[in-house]
C-alpha positions in Angstrom: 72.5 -27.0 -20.0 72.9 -26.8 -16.4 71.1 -23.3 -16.3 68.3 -24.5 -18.3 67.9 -27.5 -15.3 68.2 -24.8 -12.9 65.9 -22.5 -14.1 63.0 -25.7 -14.7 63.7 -27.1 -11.2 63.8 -23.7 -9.7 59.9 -23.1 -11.8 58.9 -26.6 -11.0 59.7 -25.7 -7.1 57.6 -22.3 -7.6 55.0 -24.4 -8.8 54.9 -27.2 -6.0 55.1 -24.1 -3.3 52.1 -22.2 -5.4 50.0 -25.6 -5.1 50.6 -26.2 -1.4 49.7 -22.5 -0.7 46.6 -22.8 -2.5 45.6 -26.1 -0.8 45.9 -24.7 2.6 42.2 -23.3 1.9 40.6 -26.7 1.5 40.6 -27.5 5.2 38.7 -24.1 6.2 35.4 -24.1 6.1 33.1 -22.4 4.5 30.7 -19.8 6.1 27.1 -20.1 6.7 25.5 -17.2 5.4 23.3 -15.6 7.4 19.4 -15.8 6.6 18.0 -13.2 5.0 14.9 -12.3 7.3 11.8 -12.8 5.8 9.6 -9.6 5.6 6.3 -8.8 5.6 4.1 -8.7 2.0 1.8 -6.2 1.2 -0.1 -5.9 -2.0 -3.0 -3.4 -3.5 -5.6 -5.9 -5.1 -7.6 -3.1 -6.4 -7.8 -0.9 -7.9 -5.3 -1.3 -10.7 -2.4 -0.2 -11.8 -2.8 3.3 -13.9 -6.8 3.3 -13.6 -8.4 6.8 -14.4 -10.5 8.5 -11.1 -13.0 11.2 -11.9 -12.1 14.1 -9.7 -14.1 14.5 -6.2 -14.8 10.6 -5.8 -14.5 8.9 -3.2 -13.1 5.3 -4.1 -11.7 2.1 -2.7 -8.6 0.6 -1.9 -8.3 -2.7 -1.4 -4.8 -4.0 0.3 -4.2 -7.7 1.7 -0.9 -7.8 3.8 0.8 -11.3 4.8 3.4 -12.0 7.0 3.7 -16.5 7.7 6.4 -15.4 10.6 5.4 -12.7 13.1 1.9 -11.8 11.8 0.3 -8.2 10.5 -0.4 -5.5 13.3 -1.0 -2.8 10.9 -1.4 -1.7 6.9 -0.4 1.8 6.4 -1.9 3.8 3.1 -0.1 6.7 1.9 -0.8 9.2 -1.3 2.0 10.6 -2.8 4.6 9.8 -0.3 1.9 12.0 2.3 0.1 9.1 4.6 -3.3 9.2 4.5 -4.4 6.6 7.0 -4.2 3.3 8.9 -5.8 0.2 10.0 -4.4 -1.8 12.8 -5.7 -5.2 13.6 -8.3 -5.2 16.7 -7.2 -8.6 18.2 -3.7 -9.4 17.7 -1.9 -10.0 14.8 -2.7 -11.8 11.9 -1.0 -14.0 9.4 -3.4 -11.8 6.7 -4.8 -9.1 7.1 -7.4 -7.8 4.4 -8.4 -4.7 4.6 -10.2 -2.0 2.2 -9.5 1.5 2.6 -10.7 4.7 0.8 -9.3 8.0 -1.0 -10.9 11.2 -2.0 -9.8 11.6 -5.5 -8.5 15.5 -5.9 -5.9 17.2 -7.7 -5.8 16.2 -11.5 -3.0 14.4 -13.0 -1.2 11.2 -11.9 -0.5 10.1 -8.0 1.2 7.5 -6.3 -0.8 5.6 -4.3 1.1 3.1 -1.4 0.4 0.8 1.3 3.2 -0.6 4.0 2.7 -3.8 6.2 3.8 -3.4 9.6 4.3 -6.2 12.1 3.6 -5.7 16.0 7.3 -5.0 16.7 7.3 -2.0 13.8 9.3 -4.3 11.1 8.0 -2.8 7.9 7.5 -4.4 4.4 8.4 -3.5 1.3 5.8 -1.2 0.1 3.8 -1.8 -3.2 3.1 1.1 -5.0 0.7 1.9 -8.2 -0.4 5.3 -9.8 -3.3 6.6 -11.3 -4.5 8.9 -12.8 -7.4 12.1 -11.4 -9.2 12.9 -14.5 -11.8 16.0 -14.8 -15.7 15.3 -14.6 
């Protein structure tokens, strides 16, 4: 019998050691996370998403970028992962920046097609990518 009392007392003391261990935590607090920074936005408004091109046309791309924080300097366009060209703001940054730029359609088959947002201090956006598709005449 008295083994059986030590063994519970000496489990019950485990338990009351366990519980004051654990409780230590409550008095430390909790980390701020740090903000995620907010990037840049840039999207391709036209044309859509797996259109068909006829081959040796030259078409439009049309590509707002929007950046609330820090403002647009530049949109970059690139054509399977090659860049193509640019458009930088001509007086200052801007909050949106619209612009339209255009691609010679050539090579047959399908190509990725992607425009960057850049902000004055070279920050870059997540770029927004669609494909489509150079078809014969």
């Amino acid at each position: 019998m008295q083994v059986i009392q030590s063994l519970m007392c000496g489990r019950l003391m485990l338990l009351l050691c366990l519980l004051c261990l654990s409780a230590c935590n409550l008095d430390r607090p909790t980390p701020t996370p740090f903000p995620t920074p907010d990037l840049p936005r840039v999207e391709i408004l036209a044309p859509p998403n797996q259109q068909k091109v006829i081959e040796g046309t030259e078409f439009d791309i049309d590509i707002l970028a929007v950046d609330q924080s820090l403002g647009i300097r530049r949109i970059e366009l690139y054509v399977d992962e090659l860049f193509v060209k640019s458009s930088e703001t001509t007086d200052g940054v801007k909050q949106q920046y619209r612009v339209t730029m255009n691609w010679f359609a050539q090579g047959l088959g399908w190509h990725t097609i992607k425009a960057i947002a850049l902000r004055d201090n070279g920050t870059r956006s997540d770029e927004h990518v669609i494909t489509l598709q150079v078809i014969p005449r």
